[in-house]
C-alpha positions as CSV (number, residue, x, y, z in Angstrom):
1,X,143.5,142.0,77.1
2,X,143.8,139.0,74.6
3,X,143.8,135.5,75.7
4,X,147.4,133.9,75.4
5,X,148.0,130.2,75.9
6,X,151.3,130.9,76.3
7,X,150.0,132.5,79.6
8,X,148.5,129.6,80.9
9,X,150.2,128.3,84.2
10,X,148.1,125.4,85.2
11,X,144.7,124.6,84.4
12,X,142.5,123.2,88.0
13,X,139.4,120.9,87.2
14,X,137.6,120.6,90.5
15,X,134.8,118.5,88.9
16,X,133.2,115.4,89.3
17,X,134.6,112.8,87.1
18,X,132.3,110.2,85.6
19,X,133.4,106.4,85.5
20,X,133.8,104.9,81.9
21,X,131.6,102.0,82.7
22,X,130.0,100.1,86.1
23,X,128.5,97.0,85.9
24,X,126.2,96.5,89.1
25,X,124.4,93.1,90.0
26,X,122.6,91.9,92.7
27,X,119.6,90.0,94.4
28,X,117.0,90.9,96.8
29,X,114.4,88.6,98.2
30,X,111.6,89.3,100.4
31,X,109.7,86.4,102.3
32,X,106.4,87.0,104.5
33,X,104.4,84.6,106.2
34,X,101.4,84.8,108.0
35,X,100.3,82.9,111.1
36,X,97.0,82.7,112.6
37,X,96.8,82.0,116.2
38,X,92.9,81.8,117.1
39,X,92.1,86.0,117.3
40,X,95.3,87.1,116.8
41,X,98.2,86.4,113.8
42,X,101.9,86.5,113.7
43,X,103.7,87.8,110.4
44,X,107.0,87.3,110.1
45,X,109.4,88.6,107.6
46,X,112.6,88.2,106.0
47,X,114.0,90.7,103.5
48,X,117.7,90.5,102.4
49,X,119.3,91.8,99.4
50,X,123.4,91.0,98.0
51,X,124.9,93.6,95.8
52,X,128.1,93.5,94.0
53,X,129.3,96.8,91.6
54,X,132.5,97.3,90.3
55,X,133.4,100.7,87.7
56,X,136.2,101.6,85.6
57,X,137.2,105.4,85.8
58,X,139.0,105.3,82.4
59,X,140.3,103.7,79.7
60,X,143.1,101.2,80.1
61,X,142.4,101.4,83.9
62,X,141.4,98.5,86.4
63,X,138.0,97.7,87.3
64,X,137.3,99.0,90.6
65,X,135.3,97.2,93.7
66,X,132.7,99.6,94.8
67,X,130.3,97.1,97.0
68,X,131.7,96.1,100.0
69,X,134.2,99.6,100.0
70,X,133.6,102.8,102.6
71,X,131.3,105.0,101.4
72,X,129.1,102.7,99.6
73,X,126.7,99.7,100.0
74,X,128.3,96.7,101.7
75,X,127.4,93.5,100.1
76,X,125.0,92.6,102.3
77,X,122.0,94.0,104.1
78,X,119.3,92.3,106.0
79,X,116.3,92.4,108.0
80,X,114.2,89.9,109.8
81,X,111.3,89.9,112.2
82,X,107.5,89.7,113.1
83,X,104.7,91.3,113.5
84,X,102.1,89.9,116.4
85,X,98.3,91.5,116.0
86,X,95.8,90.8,118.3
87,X,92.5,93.0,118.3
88,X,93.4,96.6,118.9
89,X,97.3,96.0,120.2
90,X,100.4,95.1,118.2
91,X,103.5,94.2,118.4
92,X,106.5,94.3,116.3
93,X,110.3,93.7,117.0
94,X,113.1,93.7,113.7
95,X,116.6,92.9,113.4
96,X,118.3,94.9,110.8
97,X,121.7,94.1,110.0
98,X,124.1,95.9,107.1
99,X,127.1,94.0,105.9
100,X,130.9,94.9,106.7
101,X,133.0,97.5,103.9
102,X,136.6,97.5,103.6
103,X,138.7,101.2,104.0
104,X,140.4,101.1,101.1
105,X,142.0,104.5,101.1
106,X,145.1,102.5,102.9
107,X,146.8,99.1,102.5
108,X,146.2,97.1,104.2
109,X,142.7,97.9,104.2
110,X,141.1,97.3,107.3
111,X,137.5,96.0,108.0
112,X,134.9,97.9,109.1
113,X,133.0,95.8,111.2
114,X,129.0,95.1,110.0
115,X,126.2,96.8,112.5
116,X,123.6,95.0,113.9
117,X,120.2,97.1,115.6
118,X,116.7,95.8,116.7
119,X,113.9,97.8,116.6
120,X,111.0,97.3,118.7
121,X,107.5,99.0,118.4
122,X,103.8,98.6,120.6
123,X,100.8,99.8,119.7
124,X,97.6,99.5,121.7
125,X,94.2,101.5,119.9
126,X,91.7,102.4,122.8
127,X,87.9,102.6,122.5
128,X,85.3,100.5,120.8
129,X,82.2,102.5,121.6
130,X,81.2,106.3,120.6
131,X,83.2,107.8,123.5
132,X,86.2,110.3,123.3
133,X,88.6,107.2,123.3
134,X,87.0,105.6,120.1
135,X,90.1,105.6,117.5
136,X,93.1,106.9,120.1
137,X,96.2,104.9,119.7
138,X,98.7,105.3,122.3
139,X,102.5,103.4,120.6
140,X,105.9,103.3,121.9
141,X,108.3,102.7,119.9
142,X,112.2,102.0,120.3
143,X,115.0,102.4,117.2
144,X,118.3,100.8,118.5
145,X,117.4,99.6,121.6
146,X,120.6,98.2,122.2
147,X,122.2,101.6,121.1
148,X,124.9,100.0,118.2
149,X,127.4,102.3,117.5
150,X,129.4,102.6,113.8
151,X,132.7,101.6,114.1
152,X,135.4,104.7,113.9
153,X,137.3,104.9,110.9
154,X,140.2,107.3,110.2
155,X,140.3,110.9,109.5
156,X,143.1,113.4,108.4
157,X,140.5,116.6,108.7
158,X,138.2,117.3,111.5
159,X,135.6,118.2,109.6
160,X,135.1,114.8,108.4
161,X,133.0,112.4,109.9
162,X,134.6,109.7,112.0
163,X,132.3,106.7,110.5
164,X,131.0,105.7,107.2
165,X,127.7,107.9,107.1
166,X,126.6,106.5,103.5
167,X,126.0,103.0,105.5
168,X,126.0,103.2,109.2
169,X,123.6,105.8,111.8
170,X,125.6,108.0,114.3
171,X,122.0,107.8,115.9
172,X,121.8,105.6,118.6
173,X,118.8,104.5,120.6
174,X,116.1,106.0,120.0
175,X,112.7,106.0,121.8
176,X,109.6,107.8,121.3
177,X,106.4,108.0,122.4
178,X,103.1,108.5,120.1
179,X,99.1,109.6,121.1
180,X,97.0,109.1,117.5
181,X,93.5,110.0,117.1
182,X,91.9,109.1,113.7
183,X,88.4,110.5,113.2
């Protein structure tokens, strides 16, 4: 059998298609200080970072806004907290916090409301001498803790996920409970 164009009833290209040009730009800043209170010290820190990206699928086509959109960064993201250490415990507690996208796959688009968790983690390390305890570290940690949930968005299919998974975690709190030996 010999190939005919003539033949040819439609021609399905179930590819990816790569953007003409993107043009990302951003800043991230990241500030620690450190604190010393008589034996023990507090570190705290603040990270955040502010992204902005748009692409252009073609030419003669409009630049598009990816930052800030479903399914990819928001604009913002942040996270700020401390770290207290004193002798063999510690303690740390962080606020993490990523930015609000807009569900443009309808207009209006509606706003997908930012997420805001704290984590909060102890450790205490057991044993100075040469007994069984030297270098056991007993920590609990917490992910969550106030159990934030991503906000629903809309879905024609049910085998698509009901939030924006690129950004936000379906997990919520999570606690867990570590024994550490180190030799």
């Amino acid at each position: 059998m010999e190939y005919d164009p003539a033949d040819v009833v439609a021609i399905i290209n179930n590819s990816n298609i790569n953007a003409e040009s993107q043009f990302i730009h951003g800043i991230d800043a990241l500030a620690t200080y450190r604190i010393p209170i008589s034996a023990s010290s507090v570190t705290v820190t603040a990270d955040a970072s502010y992204l902005h990206s748009t692409e252009k699928l073609g030419p003669g086509q409009s630049m598009l806004q990816l930052a800030g959109t479903l399914f990819n960064p928001p604009h913002i993201r942040s996270r700020v907290g401390a770290l207290w250490e004193s002798g063999q415990a510690t303690v740390s507690s962080y606020v993490n916090y990523i930015g609000s996208v807009r569900d443009t796959r309808t207009t209006p688009s509606p706003r997908i409301r930012a997420m805001t968790t704290w984590d909060l983690a102890i450790r205490y390390t057991l044993g100075e001498g040469a007994s069984f305890a030297k270098g056991l570290s007993l920590a609990l940690s917490a992910e969550n803790l106030l159990n934030a949930k991503p906000k629903t968005i809309s879905t024609d299919v049910s085998y698509e996920t009901p939030y924006d998974s690129t950004n936000y975690s379906p997990r919520g709190r999570f606690l867990s409970f570590t024994i550490a030996k180190s030799l």
